[in-house]
C-alpha positions in Angstrom: 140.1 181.7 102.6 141.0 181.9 99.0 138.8 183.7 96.1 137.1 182.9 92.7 139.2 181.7 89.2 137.4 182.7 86.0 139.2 181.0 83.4 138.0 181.5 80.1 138.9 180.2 76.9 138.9 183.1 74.3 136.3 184.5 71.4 133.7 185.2 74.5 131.3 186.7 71.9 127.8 185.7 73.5 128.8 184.8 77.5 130.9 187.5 78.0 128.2 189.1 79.9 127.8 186.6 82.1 130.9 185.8 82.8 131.4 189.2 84.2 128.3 189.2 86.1 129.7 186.1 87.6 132.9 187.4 88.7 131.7 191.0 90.0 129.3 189.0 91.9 132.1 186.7 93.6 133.6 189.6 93.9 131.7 190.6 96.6 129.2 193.0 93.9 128.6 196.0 92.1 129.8 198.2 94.6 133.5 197.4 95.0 136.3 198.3 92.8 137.9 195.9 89.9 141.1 196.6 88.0 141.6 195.5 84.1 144.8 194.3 82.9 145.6 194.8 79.3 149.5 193.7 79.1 149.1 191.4 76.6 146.8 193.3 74.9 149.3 195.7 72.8 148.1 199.1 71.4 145.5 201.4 72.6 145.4 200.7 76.4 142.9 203.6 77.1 140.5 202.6 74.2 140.5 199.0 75.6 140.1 200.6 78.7 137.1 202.2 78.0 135.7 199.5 76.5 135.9 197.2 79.7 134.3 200.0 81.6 131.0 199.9 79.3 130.4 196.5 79.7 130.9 196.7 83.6 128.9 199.1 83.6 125.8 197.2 81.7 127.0 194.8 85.0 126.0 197.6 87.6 129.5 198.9 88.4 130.3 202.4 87.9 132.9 203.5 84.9 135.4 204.6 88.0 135.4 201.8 90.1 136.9 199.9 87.3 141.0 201.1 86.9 142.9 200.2 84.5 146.8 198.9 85.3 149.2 200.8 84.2 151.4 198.0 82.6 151.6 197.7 78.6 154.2 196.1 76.1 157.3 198.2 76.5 156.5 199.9 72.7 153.1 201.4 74.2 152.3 204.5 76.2 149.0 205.7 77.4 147.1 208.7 76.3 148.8 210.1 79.4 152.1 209.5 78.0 152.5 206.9 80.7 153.7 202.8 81.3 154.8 201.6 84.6 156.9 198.8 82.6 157.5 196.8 85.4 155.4 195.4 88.6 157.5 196.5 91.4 157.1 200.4 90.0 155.8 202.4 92.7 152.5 203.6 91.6 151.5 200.0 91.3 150.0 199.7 95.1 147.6 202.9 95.5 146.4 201.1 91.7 145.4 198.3 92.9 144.4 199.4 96.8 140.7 198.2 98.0 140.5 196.1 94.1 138.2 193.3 95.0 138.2 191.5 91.2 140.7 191.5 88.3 140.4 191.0 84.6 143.3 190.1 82.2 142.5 190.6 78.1 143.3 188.6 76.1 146.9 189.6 73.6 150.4 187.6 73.7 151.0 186.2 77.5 154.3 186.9 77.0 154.1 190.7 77.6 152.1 189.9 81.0 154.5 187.3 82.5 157.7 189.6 81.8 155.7 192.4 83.5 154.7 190.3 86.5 157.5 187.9 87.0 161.2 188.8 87.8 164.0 187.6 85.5 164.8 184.7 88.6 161.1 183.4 88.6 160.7 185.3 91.5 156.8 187.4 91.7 157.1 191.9 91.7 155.0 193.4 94.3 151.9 193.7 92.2 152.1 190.1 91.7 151.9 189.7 95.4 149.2 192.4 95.8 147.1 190.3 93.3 147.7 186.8 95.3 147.0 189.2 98.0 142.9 190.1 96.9 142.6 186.5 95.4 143.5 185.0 98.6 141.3 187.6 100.8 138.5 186.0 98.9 138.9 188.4 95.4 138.0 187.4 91.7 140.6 186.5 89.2 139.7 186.4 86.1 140.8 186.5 82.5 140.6 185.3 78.9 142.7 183.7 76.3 146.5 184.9 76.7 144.7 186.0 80.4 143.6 182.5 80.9 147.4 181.0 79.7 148.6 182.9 82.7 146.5 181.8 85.1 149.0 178.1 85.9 152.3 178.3 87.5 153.3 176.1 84.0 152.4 178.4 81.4 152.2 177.4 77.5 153.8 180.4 76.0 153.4 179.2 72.4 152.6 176.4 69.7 150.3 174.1 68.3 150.0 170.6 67.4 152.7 171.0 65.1 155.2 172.5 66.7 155.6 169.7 68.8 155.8 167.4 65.8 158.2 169.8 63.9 160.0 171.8 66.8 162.5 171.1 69.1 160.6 172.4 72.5 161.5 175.4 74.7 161.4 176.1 78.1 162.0 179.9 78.7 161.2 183.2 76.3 164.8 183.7 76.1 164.6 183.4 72.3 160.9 184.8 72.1 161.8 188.2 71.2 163.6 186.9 67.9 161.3 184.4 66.7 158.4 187.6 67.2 161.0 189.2 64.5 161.9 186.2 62.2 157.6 185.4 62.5 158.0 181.5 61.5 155.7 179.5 59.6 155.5 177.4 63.3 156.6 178.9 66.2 157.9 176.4 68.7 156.4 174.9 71.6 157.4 177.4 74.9 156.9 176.3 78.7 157.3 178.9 80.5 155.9 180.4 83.9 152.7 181.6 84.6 151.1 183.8 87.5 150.6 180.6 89.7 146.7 181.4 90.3 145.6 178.4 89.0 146.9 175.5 91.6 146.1 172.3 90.2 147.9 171.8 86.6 148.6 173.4 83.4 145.7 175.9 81.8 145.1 176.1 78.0 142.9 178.2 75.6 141.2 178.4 72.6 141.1 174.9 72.6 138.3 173.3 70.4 139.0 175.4 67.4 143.0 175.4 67.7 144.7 172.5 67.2 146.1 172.2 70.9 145.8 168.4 72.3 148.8 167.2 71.5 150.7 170.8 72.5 148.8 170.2 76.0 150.1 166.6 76.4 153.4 167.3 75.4 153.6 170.2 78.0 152.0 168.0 81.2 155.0 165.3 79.7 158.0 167.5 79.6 157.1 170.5 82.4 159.7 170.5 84.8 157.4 171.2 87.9 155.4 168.3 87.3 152.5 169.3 86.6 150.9 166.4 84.9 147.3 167.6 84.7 146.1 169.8 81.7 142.5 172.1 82.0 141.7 173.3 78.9 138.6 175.5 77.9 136.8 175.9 74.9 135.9 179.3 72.9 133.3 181.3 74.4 133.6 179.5 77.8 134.9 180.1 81.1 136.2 177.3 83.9 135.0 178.7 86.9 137.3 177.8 89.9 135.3 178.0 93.5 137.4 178.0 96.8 136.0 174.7 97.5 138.0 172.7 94.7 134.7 173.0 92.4 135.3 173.6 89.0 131.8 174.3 87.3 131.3 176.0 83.1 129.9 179.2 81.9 129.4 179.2 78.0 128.9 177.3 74.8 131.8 175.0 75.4 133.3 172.5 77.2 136.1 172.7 79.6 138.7 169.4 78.8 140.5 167.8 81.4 143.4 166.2 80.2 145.1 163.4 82.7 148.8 162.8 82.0 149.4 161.2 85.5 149.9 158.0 84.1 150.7 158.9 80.8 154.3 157.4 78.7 156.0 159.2 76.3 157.6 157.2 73.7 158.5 160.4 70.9 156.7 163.5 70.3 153.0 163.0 69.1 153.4 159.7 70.7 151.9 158.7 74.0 149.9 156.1 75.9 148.1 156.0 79.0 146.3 159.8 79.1 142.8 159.6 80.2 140.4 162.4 79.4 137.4 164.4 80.6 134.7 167.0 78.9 132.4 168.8 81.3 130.0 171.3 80.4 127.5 174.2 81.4 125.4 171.9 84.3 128.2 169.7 85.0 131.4 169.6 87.5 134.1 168.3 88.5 135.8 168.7 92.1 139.5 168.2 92.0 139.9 167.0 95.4 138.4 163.9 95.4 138.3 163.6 91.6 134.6 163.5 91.4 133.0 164.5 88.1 129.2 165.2 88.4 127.5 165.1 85.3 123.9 166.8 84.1 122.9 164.5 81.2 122.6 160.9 81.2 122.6 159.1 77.6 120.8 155.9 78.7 117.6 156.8 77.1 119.5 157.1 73.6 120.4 153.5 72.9 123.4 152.1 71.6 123.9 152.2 67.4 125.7 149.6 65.0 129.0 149.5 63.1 131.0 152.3 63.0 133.7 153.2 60.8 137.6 152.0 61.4 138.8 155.7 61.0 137.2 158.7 61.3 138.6 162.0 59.2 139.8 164.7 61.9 139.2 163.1 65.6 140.9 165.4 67.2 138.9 168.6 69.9 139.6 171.2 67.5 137.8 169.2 64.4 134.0 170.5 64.1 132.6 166.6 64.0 134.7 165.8 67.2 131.5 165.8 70.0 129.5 163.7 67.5 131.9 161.4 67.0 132.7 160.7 70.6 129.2 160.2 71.2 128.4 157.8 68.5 131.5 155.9 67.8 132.5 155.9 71.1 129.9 156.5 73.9 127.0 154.6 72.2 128.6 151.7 69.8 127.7 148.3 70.7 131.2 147.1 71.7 130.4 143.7 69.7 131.2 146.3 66.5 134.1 147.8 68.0 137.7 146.4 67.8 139.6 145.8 71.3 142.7 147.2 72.5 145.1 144.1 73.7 147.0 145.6 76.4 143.8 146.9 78.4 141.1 145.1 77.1 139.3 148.1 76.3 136.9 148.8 73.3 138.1 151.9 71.1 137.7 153.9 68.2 140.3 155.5 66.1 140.5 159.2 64.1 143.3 160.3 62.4 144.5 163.8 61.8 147.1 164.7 58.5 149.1 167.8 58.3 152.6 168.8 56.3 155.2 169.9 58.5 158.2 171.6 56.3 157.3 169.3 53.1 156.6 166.3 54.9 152.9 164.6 55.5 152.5 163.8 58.8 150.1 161.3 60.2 148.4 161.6 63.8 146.0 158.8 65.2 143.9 159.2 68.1 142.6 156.1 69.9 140.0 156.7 72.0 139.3 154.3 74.7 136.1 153.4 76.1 136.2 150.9 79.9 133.7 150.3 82.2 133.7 153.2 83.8 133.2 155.4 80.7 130.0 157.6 80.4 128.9 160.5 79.3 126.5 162.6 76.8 125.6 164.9 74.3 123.5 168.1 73.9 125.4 170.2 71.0 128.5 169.2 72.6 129.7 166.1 74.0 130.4 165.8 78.5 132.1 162.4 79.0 134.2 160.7 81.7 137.1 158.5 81.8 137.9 158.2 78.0 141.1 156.5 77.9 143.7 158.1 74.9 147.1 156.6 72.6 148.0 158.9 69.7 151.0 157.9 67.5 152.5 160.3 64.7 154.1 159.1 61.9 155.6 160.1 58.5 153.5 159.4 55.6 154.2 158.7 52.2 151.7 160.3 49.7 
């Protein structure tokens, strides 16, 4: 038996509510005990604290059945004068005794993985006491930096341009430093996560961050091999059941990024992802890799020309669902120009950004086969879109 993953993607500002309602009730409800987790979160533990226990309490659950985990960047102290520093300290177990559901906030992941994980990658006891409830059939849940650490591959840092401009890392060893020197772009960091999350690399913030290429780049160079990327919107939550099910709570769309058969020719370059955007209504179960979705676009018809480049076609541009949708899902493919090496109909955006003084260039070709569908409310659910980016150096 195994529990409930409640992955959200940061800024929960209208679904919060019932996200939580969601998790208390897999959970097992009102009645049983849940324990926050502010690691990451930095000052003011108990304030936080407090917080949380308000808006469990609009849930049904009473203010001291929700604890909060002693464990806080190593500069913080609760208004007890308290921090446990460390998940194999002592006090740790009768904390987290007869907790049913657990929420992680939302800060810097880093703090929350050197808390958890030993120096060797090996887990501290409350580590195993939380694999413990979610095993029993407990809620994990958690947002932004407490969605990052839900994947054994955790992104620890980066965007889009680190991974154009920035030689990659893969531990925190030099985190501590670059936190000091605060660069213009922080490097991309792999690093490991809490291991919840079985099935691939998780990702936040991700349609108003500039994070698909960061994502790619990670499923490309991770040394576990993890070649699958689920990434959730703002204001949304990926909702993992124990049955392989993953179904949407929010405004947003969770992204399912393919890299299975995927090349890598440079950074920012790469051939051969597919992609996938489900929504509130929709799901996708991992297993068997079947994507059920609530809309059906039929009904719409298909338009005219499009244009051969579109400004931004990237996730985090604002225009991104409506440009799938109608240059991509509904063009008649007699307008659209055809990829050579899979016969596939495409259309192209392109994405410009200065890295240290020099103009870069990113094109996204999106792919559209056979088997593509999908459809659009205020945001676009699709299936098998096929992707090629290519970065270059421009000249202005």
């Amino acid at each position: 038996m195994s529990g409930t993953l409640f992955i959200a993607g940061g800024a929960t500002t209208h679904h919060f509510g019932r996200i939580l309602e969601a998790l208390i009730h897999a959970a097992g409800g009102v009645q049983n005990k849940f324990a926050l987790v502010v690691t990451a979160s930095g000052d003011g533990p108990d304030e936080l604290h407090r917080e949380y226990q308000k808006d469990f309490e609009k849930a049904g659950v009473s203010p001291e059945n929700v604890v909060l985990v002693p464990l806080y960047d190593p500069s913080v102290v609760d208004e007890r004068g308290f921090n446990a520093l460390h998940g194999d300290h002592e006090c740790l177990p009768e904390v987290l005794k007869d907790v049913k559901g657990v929420w992680f906030t939302g800060g810097d992941q880093y703090y929350t993985a050197k808390c958890f994980i030993h120096e060797d990658g090996t887990p501290t006891r409350a580590l195993e006491l939380l694999h413990e409830i979610y095993r029993s059939g407990g809620a994990i849940g958690g947002s932004s930096a407490g969605a990052a650490i839900m994947s054994r591959v955790m992104i620890g840092a980066g965007t889009n341009r680190s991974v154009l401009g920035r030689e990659t890392l893969f531990s925190y060893d030099t985190y501590p430093a670059l936190l000091e020197e605060d660069p213009d772009i922080s490097p991309l960091i792999i690093s490991q996560g809490l291991g919840f999350f079985p099935h691939g690399v998780v990702d936040q913030h991700f349609d108003k961050r500039p994070r698909l290429l960061r994502l790619i780049e990670t499923c490309m160079l991770n040394k576990d091999n993890e070649r699958i990327g689920y990434a959730v919107s703002e204001d949304t939550c990926l909702v993992y059941h124990a049955d392989g099910r993953i179904t949407v709570i929010g405004a947003g769309a969770v992204y399912v990024v393919d890299c299975r058969k995927a090349e890598r020719s440079a950074p920012g370059c790469y051939r051969g992802v597919m992609l996938h955007a489900i929504q509130e209504g929709d799901s996708y179960h991992i297993e068997n890799e079947l994507l059920t979705l609530a809309g059906d676009d039929s009904e719409r018809g298909e338009i005219g020309i499009v244009p051969d480049y579109y400004a931004g076609g990237v996730i985090d541009h604002p225009g991104f669902d409506r440009f799938i949708d109608i240059n991509l899902l509904r063009s008649k493919k007699q307008y659209m120009p055809v990829d050579e090496a899979s016969g596939r109909v495409y259309a192209r955006g392109v994405d410009v950004t200065d890295i240290d003084g020099t103009d870069w260039a990113v094109v996204f070709r999106y792919l559209r086969g056979d088997d593509t569908r999908g459809y659009r409310r205020c945001i676009a659910s699709f299936v098998n879109v096929g992707l090629e980016t290519k970065a270059v150096t421009i000249q202005l």
